[in-house]
C-alpha positions as CSV (number, residue, x, y, z in Angstrom):
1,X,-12.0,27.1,-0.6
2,X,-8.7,28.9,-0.1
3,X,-5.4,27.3,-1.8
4,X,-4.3,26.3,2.0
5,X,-7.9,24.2,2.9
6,X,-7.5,22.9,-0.4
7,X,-3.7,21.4,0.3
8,X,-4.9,20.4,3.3
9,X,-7.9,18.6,2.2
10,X,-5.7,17.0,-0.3
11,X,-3.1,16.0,2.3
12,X,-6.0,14.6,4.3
13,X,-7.2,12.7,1.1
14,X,-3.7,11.2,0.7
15,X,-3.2,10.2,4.2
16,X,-6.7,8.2,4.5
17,X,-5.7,6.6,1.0
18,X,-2.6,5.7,2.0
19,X,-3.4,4.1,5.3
20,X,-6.7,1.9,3.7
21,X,-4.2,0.5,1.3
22,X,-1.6,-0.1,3.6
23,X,-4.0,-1.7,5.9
24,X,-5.1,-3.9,3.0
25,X,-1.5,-5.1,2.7
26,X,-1.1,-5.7,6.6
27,X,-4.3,-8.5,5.5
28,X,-1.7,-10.5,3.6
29,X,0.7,-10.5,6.0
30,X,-1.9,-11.4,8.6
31,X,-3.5,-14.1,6.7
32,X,0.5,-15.3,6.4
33,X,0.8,-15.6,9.9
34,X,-2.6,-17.1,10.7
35,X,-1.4,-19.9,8.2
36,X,1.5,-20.7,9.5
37,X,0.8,-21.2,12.8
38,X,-2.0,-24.0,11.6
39,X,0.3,-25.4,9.9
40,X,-0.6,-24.0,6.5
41,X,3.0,-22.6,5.8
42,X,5.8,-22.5,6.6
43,X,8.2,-20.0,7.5
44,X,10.1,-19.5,4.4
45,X,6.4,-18.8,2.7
46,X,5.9,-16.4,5.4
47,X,9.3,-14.9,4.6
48,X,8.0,-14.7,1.0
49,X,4.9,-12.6,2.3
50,X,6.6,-10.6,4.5
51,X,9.3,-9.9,1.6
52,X,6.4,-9.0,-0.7
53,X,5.0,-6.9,1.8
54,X,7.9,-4.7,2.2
55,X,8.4,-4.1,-1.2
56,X,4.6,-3.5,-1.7
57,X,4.6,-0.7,1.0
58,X,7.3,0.9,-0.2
59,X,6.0,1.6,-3.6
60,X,2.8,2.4,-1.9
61,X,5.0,5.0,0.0
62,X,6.4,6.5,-2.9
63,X,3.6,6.8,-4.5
64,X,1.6,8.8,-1.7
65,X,5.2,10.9,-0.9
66,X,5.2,12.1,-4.7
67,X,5.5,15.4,-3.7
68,X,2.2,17.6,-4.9
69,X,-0.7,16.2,-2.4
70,X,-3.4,17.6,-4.6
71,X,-1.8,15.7,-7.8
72,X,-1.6,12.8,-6.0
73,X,-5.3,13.0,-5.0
74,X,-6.4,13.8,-8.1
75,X,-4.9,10.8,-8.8
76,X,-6.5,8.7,-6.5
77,X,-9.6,10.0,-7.7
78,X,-9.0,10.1,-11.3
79,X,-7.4,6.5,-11.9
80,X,-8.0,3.1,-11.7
81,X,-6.6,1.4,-8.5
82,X,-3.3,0.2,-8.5
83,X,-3.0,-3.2,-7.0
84,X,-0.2,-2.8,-4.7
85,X,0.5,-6.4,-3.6
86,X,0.7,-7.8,-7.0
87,X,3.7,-4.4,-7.9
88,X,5.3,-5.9,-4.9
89,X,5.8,-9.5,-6.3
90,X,9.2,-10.1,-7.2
91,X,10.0,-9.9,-10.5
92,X,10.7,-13.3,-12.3
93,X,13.7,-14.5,-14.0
């Protein structure tokens, strides 16, 4: 492989990585909303999700944006898994 299919492979790496774990983080909010409208929740927990969510993605983000796409895959492949929902909990006082 040349240095450019290997970036690219990398990139592509990233990308599918990113986008399973983002759309295991779309399952909480999901579940959230299935919940509150049986009555399960209400909508300040939802808020609570949707707040955890946000802050979830975004570290999720900047962790696939690192900069190098092949360090970042090597990464991926390398090291355990993060859980992202939990490193978007708020932090307690």
């Amino acid at each position: 492989m040349t240095a450019k299919s290997d970036r690219q492979a990398a990139r592509e790496a990233v990308a599918a990585f990113h986008e399973a774990q983002l759309a295991g983080l779309v399952e909480h909010v999901g579940s959230a909303v299935d919940r509150f409208r049986t009555g399960h929740m209400d909508a300040f927990d939802v808020d609570h999700v949707l707040f955890q969510y946000a802050r979830a993605a975004k570290e999720l983000w900047k962790f696939c944006n690192l900069g190098d796409p092949e360090l970042v895959a090597g990464l991926v492949r390398d090291r355990p898994p993060v859980d992202w929902w939990e490193l978007g909990a708020p932090k307690e006082r």
